[in-house]
C-alpha positions, 0 to 999 in steps of 0.5 A: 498491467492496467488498471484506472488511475484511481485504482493504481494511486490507491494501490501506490498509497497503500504501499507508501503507508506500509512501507513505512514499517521498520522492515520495509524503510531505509533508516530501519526505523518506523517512518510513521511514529508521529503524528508529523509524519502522518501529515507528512506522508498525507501532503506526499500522497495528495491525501484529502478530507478529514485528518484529526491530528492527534494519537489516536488517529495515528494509532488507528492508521499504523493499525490499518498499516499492519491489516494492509500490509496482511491483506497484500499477501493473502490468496486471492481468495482470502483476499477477497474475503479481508476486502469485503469485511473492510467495506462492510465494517465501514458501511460503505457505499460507492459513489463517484466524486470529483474533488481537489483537482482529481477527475472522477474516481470512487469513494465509498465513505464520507469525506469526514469519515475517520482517515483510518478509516478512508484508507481502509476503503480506498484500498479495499476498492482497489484491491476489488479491481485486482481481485476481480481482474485475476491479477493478485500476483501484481501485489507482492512483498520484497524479494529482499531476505531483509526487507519487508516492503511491499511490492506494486508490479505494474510492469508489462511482463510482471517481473518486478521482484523488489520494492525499490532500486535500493533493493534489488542493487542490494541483492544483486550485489550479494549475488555477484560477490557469492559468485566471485567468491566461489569462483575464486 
C-alpha cells in the first residue's frame, strides 16, 4: 500500500506510541509511565515542537494513547466520525510546512500547540488518507491471542497478521506444538 511519507511516518508513530500499552510491549509493562520515556519515544520517532515535560502532559498523551488505539479498530465509517471530531476539537487547519530536515508535509496545529494535542491531529490526518482511500483493513490489531499491539499492513498483498517478528514466531510455535501433539 502506498500512501505519502507523511501519512506512513504518522501512522507508524501511532502504533510506536499505542504500542507501548502493557498489552502490546515485551516487558508487559507500560513502556510510557514516565516522563523520561515520553521524551525517549519522541527522539525515537524524530518528534518536534512543543514538549512540556511534566505529568500532565504525560497523562494527557497516554490518554490520546487509549483514544488511538480505539480509533484503529473502528469501522470506517465510525472511524471517520472519531477522526473528524479530533480536528475540530483542536481546530484544526491544515497547512504544508517544512521543518527539521522533513520535506514538505502537513500540519494542522501549531508547532506550540500542546504535544497530546499534535499527535491527536497528526494521526487524524493520516488516518483521512486511509479512510478516503478505502484502505482501513490496512490498520489492525495483533493476531496474537495475548497481545494487544497494533498493526500497520503496508505490505503488498495485505497479509500482515502480527504486530512484530516476536509475535507471529510465538504463535507460530504454539501451532506447530499443537499439531505435533495431536499427531503424536
Amino acid at each position: 500500500m502506498h500512501f505519502a511519507p507523511d501519512t506512513v511516518d504518522a501512522l507508524e508513530f501511532a502504533v510506536a506510541l499505542t504500542d507501548t500499552d502493557p498489552g502490546a510491549t515485551r516487558s508487559g509493562e507500560d513502556e510510557l509511565a514516565t516522563i523520561e520515556q515520553l521524551a525517549a519515544l519522541l527522539k525515537e520517532n524524530r518528534y518536534s515542537g512543543r514538549v512540556d515535560g511534566d505529568e500532565a502532559e504525560l497523562r494527557e498523551v497516554r490518554a490520546t494513547r487509549e483514544r488511538l488505539k480505539r480509533t484503529w479498530s473502528l469501522d470506517r465509517d465510525a472511524a471517520a466520525l472519531e477522526v473528524n471530531a479530533m480536528l475540530a476539537e483542536a481546530r484544526a487547519l491544515p497547512y504544508l510546512m517544512r521543518h527539521d530536515g522533513f520535506d514538505w508535509h502537513l500540519h494542522a496545529t501549531a508547532q506550540d500547540a500542546p504535544l497530546a494535542e499534535r499527535i491527536r491531529v497528526e494521526v487524524a490526518l493520516a488516518l483521512v488518507d486511509v479512510i478516503r482511500s478505502g484502505e482501513t483493513d490496512r490498520l489492525r490489531v495483533c493476531a496474537a491471542d495475548d497481545c494487544t499491539g497494533l498493526v500497520l499492513d503496508l505490505s503488498r498483498n495485505g497479509s500482515k497478521r502480527f504486530c512484530s517478528v516476536r509475535c507471529g514466531n510465538r504463535v507460530n510455535m504454539i501451532a506447530f506444538r499443537a499439531r505435533k501433539e495431536h499427531a503424536d
